[in-house]
C-alpha positions as semicolon CSV with decimal commas, in nm:
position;residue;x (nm);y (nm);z (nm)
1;X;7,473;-14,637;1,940
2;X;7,178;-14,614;1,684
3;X;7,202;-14,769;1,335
4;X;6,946;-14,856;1,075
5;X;6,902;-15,242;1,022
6;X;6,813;-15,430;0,736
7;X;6,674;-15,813;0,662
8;X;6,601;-16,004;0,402
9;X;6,347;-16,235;0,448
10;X;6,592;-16,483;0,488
11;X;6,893;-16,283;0,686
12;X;7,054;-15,981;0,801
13;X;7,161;-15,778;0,518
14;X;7,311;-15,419;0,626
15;X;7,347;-15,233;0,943
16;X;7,426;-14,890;0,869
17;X;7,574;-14,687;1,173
18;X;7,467;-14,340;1,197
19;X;7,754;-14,086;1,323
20;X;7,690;-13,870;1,596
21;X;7,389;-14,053;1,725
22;X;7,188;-13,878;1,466
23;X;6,863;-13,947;1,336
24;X;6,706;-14,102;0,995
25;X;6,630;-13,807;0,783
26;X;6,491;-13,869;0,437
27;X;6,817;-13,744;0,271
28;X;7,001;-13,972;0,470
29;X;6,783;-14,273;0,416
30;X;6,793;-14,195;0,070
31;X;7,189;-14,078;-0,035
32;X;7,345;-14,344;0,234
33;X;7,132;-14,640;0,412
34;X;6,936;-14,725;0,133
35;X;7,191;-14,705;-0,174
36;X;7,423;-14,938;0,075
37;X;7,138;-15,228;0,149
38;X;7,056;-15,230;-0,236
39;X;7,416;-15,224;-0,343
40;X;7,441;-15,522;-0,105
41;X;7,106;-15,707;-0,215
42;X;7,186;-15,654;-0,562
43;X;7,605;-15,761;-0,554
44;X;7,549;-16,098;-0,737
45;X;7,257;-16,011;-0,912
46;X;7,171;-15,607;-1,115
47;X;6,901;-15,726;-1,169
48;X;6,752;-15,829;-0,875
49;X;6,351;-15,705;-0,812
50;X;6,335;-15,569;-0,452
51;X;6,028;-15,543;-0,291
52;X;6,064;-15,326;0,065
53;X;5,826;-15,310;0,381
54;X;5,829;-15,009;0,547
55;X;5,643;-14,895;0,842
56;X;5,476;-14,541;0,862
57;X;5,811;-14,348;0,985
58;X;5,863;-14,029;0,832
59;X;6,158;-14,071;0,640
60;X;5,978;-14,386;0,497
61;X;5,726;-14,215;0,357
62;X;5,867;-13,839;0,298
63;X;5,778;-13,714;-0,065
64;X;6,191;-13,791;-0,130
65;X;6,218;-14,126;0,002
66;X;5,900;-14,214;-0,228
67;X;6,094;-14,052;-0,555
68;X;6,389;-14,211;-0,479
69;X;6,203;-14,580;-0,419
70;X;6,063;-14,506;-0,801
71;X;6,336;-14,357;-0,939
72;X;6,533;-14,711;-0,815
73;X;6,236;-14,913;-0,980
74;X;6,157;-15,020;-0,589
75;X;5,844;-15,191;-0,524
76;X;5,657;-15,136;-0,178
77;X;5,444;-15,375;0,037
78;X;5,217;-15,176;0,239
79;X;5,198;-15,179;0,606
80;X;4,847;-15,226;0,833
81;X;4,817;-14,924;1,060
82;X;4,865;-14,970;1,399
83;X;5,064;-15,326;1,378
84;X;5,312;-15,336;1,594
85;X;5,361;-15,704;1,546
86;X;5,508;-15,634;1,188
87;X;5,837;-15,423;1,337
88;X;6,013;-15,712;1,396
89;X;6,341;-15,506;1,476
90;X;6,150;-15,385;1,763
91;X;5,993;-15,692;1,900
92;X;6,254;-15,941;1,801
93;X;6,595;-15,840;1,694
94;X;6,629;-15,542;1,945
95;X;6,552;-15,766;2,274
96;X;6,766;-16,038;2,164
97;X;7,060;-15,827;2,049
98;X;7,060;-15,629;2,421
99;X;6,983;-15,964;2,648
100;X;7,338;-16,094;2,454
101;X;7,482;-15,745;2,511
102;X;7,355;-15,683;2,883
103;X;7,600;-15,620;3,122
104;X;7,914;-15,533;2,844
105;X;8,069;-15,225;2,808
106;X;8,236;-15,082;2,521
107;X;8,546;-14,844;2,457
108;X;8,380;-14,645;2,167
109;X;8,023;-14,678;1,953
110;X;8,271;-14,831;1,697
111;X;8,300;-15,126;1,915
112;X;7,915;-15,160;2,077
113;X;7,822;-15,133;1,671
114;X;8,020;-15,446;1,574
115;X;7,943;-15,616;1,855
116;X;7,536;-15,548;1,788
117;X;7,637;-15,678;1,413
118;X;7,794;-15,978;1,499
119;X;7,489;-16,113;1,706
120;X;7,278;-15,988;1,439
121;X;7,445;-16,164;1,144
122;X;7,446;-16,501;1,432
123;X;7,049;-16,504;1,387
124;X;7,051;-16,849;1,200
125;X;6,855;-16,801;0,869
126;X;6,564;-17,068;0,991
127;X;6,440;-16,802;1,281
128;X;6,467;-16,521;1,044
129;X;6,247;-16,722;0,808
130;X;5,995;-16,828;1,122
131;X;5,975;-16,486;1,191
132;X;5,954;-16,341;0,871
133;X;5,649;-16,614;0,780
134;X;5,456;-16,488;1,123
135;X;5,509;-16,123;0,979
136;X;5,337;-16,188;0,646
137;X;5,053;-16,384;0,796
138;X;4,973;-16,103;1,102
139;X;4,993;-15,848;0,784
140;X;4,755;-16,055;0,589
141;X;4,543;-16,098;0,885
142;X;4,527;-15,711;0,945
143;X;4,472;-15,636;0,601
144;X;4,134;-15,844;0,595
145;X;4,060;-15,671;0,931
146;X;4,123;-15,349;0,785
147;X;3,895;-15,416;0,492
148;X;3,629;-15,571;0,649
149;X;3,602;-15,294;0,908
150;X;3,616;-15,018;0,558
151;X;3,351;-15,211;0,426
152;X;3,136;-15,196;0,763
153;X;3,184;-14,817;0,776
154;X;3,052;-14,754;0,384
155;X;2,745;-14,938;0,474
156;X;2,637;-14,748;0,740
């Protein structure tokens, strides 16, 4: 099953399957996941300001995804090189979802989809918030790394 995810800082907000197991392309990101998460973000509120992370995937940073993101009025955090600890699908989310899944087997993707949403919308909105506040300070962190170690480099 492979699907795109999408948080909030506070909660889960979309999960997006992808049919045939395929991949994120930019058009994809661009004319399905990303017009669903912002229709859902934005469904009380037009609007709304969104401000996105993105790591340094492709499709995150392909010449359309980046048109699109402007042409939406998107605004874009950037994202330390070489941080793992700021993909907290990978690190958090994805573990957790598989330790509740372990062992289960499912009659279609349909089915091992929901069942990956369900436990993802059951992440109580004060972990999402722990983790979200560790993200942000390991990104600040980085950044000042990532300056001071510029700033060493121009003054040799």
């Amino acid at each position: 099953m492979v699907a795109c995810f999408f948080f909030h800082i506070n909660r889960h907000v979309d999960t997006v399957p992808l049919e045939n197991r395929k991949t994120v392309k930019s058009e994809r990101y661009t004319t399905i996941c990303l017009p669903e998460v912002f229709e859902e973000i934005r469904k009380n509120n037009r609007q709304r300001k969104i401000i996105l992370h993105h790591d340094s995937a492709g499709y995150h940073t392909s010449t359309e995804t980046i048109r699109f993101l402007e042409d939406q009025k998107i605004e874009l955090t950037d994202h330390p090189p070489y941080s793992p600890v700021l993909a907290p699908n990978d690190f958090y989310l994805f573990p957790r979802v598989k330790s509740k899944l372990r062992g289960q087997r499912f009659a279609s993707h349909e089915e091992a989809f929901d069942a990956c949403k369900v436990h993802a919308l059951g992440i109580p909105q004060s972990e999402w918030k722990k983790l979200y506040k560790n993200c942000f300070q390991h990104m600040q962190s980085a950044s000042i790394i990532v300056a001071n170690i510029l700033r060493s480099n121009k003054s040799m």
